[in-house]
N, CA, C and O atoms as a Maestro MAE file, in Angstrom:
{
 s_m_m2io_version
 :::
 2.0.0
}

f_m_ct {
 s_m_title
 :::
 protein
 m_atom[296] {
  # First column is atom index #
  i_m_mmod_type
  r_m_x_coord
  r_m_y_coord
  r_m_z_coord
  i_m_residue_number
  s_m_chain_name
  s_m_pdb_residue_name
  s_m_pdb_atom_name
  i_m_atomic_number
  :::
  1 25 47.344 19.414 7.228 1 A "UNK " " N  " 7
  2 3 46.375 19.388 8.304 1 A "UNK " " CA " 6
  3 2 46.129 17.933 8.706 1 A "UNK " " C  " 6
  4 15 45.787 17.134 7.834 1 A "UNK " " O  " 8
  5 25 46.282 17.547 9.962 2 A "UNK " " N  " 7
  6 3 46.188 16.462 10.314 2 A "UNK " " CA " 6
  7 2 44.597 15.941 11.044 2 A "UNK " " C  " 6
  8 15 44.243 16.860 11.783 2 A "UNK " " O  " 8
  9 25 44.014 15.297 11.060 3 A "UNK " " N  " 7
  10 3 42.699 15.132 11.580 3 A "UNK " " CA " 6
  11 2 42.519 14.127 12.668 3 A "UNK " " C  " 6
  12 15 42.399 12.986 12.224 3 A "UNK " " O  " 8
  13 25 42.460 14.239 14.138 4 A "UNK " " N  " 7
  14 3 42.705 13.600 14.596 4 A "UNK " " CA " 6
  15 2 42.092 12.211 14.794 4 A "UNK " " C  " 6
  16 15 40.875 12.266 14.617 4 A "UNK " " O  " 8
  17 25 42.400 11.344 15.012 5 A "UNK " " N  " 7
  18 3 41.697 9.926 15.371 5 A "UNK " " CA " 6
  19 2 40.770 9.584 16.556 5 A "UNK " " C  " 6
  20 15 41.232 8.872 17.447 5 A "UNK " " O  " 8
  21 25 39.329 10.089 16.652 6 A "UNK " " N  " 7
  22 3 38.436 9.672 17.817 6 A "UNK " " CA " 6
  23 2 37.559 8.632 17.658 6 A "UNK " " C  " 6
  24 15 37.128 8.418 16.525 6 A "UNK " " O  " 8
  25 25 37.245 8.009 18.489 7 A "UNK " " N  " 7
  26 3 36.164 7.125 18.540 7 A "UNK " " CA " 6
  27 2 34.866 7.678 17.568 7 A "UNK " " C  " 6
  28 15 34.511 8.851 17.686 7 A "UNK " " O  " 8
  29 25 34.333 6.969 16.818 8 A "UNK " " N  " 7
  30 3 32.834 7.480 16.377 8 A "UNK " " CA " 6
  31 2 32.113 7.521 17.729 8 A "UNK " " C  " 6
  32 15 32.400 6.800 18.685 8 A "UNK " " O  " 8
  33 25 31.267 8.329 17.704 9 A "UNK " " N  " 7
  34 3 30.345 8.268 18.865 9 A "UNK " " CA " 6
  35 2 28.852 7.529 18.583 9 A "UNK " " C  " 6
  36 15 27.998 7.941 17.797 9 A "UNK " " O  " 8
  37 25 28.763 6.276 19.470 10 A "UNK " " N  " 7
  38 3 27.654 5.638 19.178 10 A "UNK " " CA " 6
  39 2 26.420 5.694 19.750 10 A "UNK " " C  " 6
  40 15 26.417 6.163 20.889 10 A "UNK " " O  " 8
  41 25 25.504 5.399 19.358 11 A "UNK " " N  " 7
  42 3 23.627 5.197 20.048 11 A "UNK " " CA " 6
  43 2 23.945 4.836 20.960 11 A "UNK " " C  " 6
  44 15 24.932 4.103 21.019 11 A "UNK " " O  " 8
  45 25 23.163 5.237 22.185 12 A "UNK " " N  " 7
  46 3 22.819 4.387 23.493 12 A "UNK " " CA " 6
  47 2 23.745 4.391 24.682 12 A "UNK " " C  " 6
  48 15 23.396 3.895 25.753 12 A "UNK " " O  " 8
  49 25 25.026 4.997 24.481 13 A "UNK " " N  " 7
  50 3 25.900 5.012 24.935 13 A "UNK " " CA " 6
  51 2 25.450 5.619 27.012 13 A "UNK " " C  " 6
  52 15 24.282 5.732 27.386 13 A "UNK " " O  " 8
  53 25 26.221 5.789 27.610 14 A "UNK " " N  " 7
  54 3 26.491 5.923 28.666 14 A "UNK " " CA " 6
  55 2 25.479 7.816 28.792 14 A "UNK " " C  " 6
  56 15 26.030 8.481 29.670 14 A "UNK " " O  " 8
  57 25 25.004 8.126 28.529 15 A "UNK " " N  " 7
  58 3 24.376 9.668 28.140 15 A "UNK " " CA " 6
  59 2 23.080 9.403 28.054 15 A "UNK " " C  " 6
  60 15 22.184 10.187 28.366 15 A "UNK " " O  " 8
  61 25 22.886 7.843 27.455 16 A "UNK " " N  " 7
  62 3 21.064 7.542 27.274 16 A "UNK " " CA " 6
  63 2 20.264 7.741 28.733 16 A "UNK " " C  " 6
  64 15 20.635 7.206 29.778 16 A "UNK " " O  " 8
  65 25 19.370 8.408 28.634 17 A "UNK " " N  " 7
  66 3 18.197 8.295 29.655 17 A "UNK " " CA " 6
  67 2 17.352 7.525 29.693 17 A "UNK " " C  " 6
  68 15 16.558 7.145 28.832 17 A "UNK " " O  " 8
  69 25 17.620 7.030 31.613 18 A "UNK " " N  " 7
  70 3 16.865 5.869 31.628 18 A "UNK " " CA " 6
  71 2 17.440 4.471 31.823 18 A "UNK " " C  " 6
  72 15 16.956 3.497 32.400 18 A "UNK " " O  " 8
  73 25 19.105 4.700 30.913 19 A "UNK " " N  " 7
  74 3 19.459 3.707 31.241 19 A "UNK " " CA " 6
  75 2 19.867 3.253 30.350 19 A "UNK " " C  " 6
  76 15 19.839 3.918 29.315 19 A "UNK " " O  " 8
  77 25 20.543 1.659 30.331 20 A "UNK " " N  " 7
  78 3 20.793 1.043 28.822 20 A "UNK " " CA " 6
  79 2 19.561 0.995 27.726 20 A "UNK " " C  " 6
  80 15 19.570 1.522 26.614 20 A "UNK " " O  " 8
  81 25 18.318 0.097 28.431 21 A "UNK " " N  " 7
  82 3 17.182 0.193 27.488 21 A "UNK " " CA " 6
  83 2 16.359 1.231 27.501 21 A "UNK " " C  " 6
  84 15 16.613 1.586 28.651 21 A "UNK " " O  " 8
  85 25 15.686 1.887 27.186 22 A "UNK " " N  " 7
  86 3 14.503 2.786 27.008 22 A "UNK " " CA " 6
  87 2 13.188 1.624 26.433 22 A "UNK " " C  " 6
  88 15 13.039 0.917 25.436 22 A "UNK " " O  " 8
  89 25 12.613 1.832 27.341 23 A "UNK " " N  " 7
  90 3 11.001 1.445 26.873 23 A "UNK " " CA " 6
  91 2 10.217 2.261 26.612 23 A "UNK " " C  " 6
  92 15 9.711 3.129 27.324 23 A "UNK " " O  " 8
  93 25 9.941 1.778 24.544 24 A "UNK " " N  " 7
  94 3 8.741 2.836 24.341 24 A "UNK " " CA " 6
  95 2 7.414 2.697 24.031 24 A "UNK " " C  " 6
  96 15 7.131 2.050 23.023 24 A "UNK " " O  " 8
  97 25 6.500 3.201 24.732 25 A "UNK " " N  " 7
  98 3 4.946 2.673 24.851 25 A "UNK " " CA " 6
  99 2 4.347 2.042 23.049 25 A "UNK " " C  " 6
  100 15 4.551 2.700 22.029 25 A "UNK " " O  " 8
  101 25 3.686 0.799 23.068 26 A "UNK " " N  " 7
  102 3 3.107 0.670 21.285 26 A "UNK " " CA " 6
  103 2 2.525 1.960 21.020 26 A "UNK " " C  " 6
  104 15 2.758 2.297 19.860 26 A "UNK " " O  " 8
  105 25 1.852 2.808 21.666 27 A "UNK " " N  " 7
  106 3 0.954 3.748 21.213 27 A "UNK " " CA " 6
  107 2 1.861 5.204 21.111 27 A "UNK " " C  " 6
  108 15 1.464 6.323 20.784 27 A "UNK " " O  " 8
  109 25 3.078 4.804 21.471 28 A "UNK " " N  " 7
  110 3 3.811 6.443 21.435 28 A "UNK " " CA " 6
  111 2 5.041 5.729 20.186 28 A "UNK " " C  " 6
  112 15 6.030 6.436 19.993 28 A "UNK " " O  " 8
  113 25 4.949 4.240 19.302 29 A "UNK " " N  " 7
  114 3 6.075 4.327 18.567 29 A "UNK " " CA " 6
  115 2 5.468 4.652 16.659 29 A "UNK " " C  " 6
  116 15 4.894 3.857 15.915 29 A "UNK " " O  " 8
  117 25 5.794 5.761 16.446 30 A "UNK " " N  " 7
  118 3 5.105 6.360 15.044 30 A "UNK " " CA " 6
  119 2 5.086 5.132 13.936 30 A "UNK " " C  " 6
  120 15 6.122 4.527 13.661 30 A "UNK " " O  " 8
  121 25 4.065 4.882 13.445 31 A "UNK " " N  " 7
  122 3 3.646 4.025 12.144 31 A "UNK " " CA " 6
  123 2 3.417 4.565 11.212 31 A "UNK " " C  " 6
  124 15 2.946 5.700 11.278 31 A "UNK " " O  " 8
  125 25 3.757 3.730 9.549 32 A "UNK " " N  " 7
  126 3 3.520 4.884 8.539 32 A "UNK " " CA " 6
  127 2 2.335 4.495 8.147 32 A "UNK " " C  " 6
  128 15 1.765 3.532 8.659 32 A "UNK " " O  " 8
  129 25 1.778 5.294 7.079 33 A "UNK " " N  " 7
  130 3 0.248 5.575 6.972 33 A "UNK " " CA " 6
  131 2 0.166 4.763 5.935 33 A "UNK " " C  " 6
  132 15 0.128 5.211 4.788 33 A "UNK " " O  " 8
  133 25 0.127 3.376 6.224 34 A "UNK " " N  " 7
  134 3 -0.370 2.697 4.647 34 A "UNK " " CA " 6
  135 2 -1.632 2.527 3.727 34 A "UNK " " C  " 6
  136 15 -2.466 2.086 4.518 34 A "UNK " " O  " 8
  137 25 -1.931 2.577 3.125 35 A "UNK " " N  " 7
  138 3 -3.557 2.638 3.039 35 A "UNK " " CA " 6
  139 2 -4.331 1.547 3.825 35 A "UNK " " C  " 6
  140 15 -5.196 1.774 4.672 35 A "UNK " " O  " 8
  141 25 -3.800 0.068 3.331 36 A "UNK " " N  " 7
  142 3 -4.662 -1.084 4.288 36 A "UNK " " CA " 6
  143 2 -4.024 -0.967 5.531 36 A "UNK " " C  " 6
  144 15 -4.277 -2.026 6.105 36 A "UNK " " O  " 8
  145 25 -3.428 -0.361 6.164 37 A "UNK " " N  " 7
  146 3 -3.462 -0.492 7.934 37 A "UNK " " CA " 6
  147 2 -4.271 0.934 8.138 37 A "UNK " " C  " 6
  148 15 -4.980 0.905 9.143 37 A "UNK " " O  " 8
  149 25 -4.316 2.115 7.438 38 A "UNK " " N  " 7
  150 3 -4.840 2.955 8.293 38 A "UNK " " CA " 6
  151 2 -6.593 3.304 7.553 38 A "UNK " " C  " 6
  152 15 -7.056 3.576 6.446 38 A "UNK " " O  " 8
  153 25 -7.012 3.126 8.705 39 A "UNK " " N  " 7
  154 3 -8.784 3.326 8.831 39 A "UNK " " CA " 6
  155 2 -9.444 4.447 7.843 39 A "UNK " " C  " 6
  156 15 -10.344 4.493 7.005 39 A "UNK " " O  " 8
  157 25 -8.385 5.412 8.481 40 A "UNK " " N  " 7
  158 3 -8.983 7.071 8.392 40 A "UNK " " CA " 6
  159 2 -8.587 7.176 6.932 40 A "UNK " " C  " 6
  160 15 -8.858 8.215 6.330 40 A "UNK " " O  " 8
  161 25 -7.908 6.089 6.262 41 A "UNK " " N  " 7
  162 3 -7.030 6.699 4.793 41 A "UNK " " CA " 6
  163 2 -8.101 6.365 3.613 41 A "UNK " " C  " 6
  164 15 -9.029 5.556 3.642 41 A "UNK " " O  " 8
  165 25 -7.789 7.024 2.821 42 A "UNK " " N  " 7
  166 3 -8.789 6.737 1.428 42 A "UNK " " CA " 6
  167 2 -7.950 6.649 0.196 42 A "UNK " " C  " 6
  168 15 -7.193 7.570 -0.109 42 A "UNK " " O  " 8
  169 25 -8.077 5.471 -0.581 43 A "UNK " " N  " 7
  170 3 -8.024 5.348 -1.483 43 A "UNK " " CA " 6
  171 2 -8.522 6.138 -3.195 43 A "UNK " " C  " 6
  172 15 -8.065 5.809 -4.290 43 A "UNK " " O  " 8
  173 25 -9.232 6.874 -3.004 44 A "UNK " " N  " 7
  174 3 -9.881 7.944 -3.790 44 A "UNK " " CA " 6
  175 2 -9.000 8.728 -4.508 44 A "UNK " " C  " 6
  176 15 -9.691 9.582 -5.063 44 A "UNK " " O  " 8
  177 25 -8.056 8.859 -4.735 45 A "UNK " " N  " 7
  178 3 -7.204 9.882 -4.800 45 A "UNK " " CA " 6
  179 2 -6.052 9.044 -5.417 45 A "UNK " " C  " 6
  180 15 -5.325 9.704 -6.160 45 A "UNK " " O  " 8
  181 25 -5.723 7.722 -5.272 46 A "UNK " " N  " 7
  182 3 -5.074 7.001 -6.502 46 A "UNK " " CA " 6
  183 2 -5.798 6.352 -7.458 46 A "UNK " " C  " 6
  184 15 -5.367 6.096 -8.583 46 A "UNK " " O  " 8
  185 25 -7.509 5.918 -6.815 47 A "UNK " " N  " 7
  186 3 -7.999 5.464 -8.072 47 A "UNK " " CA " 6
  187 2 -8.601 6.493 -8.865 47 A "UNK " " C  " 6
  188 15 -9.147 6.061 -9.880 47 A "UNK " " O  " 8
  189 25 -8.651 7.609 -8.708 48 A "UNK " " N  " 7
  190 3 -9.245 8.569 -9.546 48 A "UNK " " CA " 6
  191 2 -7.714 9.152 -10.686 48 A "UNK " " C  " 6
  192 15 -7.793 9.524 -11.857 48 A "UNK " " O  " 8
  193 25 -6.444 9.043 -9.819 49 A "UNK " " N  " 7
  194 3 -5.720 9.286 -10.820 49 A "UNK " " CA " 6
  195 2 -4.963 7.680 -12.015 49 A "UNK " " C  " 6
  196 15 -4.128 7.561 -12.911 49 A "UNK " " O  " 8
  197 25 -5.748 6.940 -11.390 50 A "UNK " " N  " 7
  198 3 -5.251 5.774 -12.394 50 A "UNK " " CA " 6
  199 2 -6.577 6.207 -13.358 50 A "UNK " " C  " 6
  200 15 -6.244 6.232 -14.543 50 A "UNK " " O  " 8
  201 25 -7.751 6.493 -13.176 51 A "UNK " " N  " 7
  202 3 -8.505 6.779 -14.278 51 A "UNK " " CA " 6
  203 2 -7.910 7.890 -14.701 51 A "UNK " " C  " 6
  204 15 -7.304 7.458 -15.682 51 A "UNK " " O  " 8
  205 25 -7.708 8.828 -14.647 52 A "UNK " " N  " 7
  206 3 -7.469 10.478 -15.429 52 A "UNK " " CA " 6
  207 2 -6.160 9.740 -16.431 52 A "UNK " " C  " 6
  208 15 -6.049 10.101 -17.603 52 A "UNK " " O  " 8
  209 25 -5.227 8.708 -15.851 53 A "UNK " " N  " 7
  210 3 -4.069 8.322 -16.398 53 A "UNK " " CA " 6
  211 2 -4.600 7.329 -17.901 53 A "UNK " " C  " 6
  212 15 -4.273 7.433 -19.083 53 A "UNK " " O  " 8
  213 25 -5.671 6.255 -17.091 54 A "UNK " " N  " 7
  214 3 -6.305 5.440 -18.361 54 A "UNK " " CA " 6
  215 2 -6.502 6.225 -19.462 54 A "UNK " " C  " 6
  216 15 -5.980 6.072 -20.567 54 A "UNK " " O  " 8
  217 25 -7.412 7.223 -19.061 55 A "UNK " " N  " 7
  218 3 -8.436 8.374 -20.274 55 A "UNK " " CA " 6
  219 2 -7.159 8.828 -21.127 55 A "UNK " " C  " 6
  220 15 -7.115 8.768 -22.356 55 A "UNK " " O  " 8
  221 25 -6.127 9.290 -20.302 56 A "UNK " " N  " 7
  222 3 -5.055 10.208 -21.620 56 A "UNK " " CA " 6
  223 2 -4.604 9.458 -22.157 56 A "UNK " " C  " 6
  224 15 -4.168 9.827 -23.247 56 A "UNK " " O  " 8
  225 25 -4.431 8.187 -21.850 57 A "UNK " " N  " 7
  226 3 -3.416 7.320 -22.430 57 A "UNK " " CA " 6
  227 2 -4.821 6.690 -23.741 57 A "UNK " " C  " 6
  228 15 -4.451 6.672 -24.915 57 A "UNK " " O  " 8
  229 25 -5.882 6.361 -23.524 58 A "UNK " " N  " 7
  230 3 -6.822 6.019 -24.480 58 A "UNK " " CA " 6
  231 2 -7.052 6.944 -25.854 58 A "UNK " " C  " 6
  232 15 -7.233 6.719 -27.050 58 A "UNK " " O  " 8
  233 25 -6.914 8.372 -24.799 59 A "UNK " " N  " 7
  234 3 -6.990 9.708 -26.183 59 A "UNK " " CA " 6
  235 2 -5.811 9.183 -26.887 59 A "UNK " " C  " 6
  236 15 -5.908 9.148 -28.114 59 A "UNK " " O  " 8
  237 25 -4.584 8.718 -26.291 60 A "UNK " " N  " 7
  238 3 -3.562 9.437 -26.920 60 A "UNK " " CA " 6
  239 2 -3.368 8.435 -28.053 60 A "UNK " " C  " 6
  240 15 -2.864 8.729 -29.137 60 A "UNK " " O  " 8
  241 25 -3.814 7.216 -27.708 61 A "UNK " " N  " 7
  242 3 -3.840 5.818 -29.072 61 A "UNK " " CA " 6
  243 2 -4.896 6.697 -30.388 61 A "UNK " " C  " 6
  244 15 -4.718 6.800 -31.602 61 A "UNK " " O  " 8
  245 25 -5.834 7.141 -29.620 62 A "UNK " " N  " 7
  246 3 -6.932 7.080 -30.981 62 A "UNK " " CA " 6
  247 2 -6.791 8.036 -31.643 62 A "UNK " " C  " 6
  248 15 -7.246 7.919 -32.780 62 A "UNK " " O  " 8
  249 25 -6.104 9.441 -31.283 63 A "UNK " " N  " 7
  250 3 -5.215 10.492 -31.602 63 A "UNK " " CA " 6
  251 2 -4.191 9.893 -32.848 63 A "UNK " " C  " 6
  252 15 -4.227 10.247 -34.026 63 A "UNK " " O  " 8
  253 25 -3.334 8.954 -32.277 64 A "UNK " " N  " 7
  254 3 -2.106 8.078 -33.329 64 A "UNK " " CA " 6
  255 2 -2.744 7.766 -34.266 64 A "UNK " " C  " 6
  256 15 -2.516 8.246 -35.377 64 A "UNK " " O  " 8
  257 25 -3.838 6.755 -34.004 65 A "UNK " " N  " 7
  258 3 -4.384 6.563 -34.741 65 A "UNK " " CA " 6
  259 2 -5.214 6.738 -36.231 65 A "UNK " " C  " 6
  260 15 -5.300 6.092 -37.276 65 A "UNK " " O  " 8
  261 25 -5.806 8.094 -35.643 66 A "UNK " " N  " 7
  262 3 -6.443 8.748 -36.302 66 A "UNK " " CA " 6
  263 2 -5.527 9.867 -37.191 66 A "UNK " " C  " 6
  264 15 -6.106 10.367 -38.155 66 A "UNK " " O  " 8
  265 25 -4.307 10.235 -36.957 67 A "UNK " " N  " 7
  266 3 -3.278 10.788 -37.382 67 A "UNK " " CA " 6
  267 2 -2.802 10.026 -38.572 67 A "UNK " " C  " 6
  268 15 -2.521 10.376 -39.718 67 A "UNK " " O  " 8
  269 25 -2.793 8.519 -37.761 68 A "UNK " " N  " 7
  270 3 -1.984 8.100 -38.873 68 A "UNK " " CA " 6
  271 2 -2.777 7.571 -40.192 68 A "UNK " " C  " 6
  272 15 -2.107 7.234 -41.169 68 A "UNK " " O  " 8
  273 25 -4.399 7.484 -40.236 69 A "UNK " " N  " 7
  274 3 -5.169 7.183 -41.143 69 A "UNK " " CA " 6
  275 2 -5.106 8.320 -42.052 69 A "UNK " " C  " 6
  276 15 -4.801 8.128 -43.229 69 A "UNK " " O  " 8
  277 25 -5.474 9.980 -41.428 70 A "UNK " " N  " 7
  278 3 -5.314 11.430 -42.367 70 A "UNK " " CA " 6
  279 2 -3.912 10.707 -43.465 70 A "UNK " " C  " 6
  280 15 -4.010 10.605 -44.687 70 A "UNK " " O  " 8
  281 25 -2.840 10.338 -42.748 71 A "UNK " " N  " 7
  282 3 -1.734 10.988 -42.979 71 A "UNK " " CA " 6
  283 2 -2.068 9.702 -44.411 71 A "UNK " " C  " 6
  284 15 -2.451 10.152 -45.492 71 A "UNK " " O  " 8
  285 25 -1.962 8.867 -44.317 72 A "UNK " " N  " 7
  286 3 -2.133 7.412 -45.208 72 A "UNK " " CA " 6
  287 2 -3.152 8.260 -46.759 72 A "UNK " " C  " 6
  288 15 -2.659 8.365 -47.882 72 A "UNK " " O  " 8
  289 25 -4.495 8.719 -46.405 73 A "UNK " " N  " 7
  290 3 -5.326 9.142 -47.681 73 A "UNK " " CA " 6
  291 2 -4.427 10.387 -48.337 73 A "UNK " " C  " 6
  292 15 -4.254 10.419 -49.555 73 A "UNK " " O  " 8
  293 25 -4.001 11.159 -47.675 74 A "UNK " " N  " 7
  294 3 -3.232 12.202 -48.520 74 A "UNK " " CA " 6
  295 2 -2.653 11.689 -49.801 74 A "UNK " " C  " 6
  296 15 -2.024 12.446 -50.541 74 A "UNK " " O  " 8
  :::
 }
 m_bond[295] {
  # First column is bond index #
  i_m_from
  i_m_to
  i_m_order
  :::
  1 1 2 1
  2 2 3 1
  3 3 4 2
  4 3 5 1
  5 5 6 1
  6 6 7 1
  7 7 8 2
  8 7 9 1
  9 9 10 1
  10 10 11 1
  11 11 12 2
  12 11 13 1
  13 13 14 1
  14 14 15 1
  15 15 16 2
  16 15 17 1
  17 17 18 1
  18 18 19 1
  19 19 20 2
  20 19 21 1
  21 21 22 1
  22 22 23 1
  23 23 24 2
  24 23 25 1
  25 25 26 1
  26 26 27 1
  27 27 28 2
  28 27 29 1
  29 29 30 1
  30 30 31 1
  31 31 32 2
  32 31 33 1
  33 33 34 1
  34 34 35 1
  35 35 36 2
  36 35 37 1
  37 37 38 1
  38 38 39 1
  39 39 40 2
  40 39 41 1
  41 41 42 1
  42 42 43 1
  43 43 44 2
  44 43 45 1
  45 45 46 1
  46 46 47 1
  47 47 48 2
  48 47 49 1
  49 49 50 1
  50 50 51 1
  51 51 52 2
  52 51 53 1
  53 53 54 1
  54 54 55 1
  55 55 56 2
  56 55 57 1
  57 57 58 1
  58 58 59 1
  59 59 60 2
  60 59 61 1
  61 61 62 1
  62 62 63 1
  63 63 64 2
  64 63 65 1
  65 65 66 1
  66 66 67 1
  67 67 68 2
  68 67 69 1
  69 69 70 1
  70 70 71 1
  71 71 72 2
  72 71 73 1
  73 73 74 1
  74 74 75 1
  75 75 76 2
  76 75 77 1
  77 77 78 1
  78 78 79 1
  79 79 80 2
  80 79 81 1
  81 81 82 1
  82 82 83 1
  83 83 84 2
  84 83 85 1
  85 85 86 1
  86 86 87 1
  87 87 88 2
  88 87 89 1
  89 89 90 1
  90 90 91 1
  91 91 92 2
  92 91 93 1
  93 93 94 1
  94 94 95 1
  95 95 96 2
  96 95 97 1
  97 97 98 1
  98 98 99 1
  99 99 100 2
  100 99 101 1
  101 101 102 1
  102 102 103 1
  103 103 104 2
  104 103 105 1
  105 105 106 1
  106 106 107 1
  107 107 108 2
  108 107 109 1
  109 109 110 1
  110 110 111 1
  111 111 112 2
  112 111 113 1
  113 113 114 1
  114 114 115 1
  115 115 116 2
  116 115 117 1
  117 117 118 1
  118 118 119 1
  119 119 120 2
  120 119 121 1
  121 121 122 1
  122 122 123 1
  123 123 124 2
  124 123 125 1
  125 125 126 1
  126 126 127 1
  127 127 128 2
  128 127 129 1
  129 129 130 1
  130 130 131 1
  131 131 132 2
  132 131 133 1
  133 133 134 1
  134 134 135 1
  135 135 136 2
  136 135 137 1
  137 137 138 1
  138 138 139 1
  139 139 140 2
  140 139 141 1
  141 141 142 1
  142 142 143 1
  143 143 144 2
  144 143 145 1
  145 145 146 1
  146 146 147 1
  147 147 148 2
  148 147 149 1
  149 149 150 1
  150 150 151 1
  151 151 152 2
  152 151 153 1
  153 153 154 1
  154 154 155 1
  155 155 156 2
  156 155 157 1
  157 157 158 1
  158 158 159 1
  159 159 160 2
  160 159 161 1
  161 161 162 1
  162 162 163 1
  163 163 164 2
  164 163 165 1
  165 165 166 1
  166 166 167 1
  167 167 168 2
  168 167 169 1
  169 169 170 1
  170 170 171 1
  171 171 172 2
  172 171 173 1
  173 173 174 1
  174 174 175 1
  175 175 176 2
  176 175 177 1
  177 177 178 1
  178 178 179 1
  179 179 180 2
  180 179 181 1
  181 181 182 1
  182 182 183 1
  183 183 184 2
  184 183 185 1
  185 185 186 1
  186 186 187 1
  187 187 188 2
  188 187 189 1
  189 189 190 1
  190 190 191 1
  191 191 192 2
  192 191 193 1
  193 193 194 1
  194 194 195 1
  195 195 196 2
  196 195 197 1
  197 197 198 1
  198 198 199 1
  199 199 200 2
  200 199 201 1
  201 201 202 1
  202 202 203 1
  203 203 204 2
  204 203 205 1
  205 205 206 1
  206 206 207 1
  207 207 208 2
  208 207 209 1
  209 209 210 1
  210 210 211 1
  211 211 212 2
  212 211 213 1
  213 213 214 1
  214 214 215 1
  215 215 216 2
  216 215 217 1
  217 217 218 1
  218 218 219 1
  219 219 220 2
  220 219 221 1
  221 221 222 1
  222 222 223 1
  223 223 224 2
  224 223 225 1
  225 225 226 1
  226 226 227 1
  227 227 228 2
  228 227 229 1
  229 229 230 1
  230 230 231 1
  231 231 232 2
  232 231 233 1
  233 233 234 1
  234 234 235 1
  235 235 236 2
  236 235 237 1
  237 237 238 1
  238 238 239 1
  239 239 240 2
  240 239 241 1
  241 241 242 1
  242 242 243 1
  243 243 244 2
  244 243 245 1
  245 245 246 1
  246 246 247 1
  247 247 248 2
  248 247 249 1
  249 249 250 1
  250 250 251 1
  251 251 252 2
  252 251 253 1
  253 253 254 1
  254 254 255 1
  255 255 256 2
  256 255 257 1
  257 257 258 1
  258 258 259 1
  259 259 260 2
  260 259 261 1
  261 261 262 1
  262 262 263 1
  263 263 264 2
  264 263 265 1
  265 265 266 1
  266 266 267 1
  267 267 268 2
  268 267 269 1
  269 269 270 1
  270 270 271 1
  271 271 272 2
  272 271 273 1
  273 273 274 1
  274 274 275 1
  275 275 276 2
  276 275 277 1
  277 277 278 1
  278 278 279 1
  279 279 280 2
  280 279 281 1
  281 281 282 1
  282 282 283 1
  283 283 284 2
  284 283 285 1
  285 285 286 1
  286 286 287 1
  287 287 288 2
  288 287 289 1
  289 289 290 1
  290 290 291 1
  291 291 292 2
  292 291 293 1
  293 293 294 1
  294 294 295 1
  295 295 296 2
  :::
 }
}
């Protein structure tokens, strides 16, 4: 089977509407939602899971810990 040899077909080409350039309005080009650029965003929701993350990770030392003192008096 032979596959023939075509041009890739590129962006912008002769098919674009409008023309070579397209101009697109600042308010119609999509931005991503970072926390410090967007207003409406909240932070709440990573600092509550860096605490839930602190707490298990604190159980989980004093847990070792305390494991490994039982295990030592035996």
């Amino acid at each position: 089977m032979t596959i023939p040899e075509t041009e890739t077909p590129q962006a912008g080409g002769d098919n674009t509407p409008g023309g070579e350039d397209v101009e697109i309005p600042d308010e119609s080009t999509p931005q991503a939602n970072l926390p410090d650029e967007n207003a409406n965003g909240s932070m709440m929701p990573m600092v509550l899971g860096g605490a839930a993350l602190a707490i298990v990770v604190i159980a989980a030392i004093v847990w070792a810990i305390n494991r490994k003192k039982s295990g030592e008096a035996e």
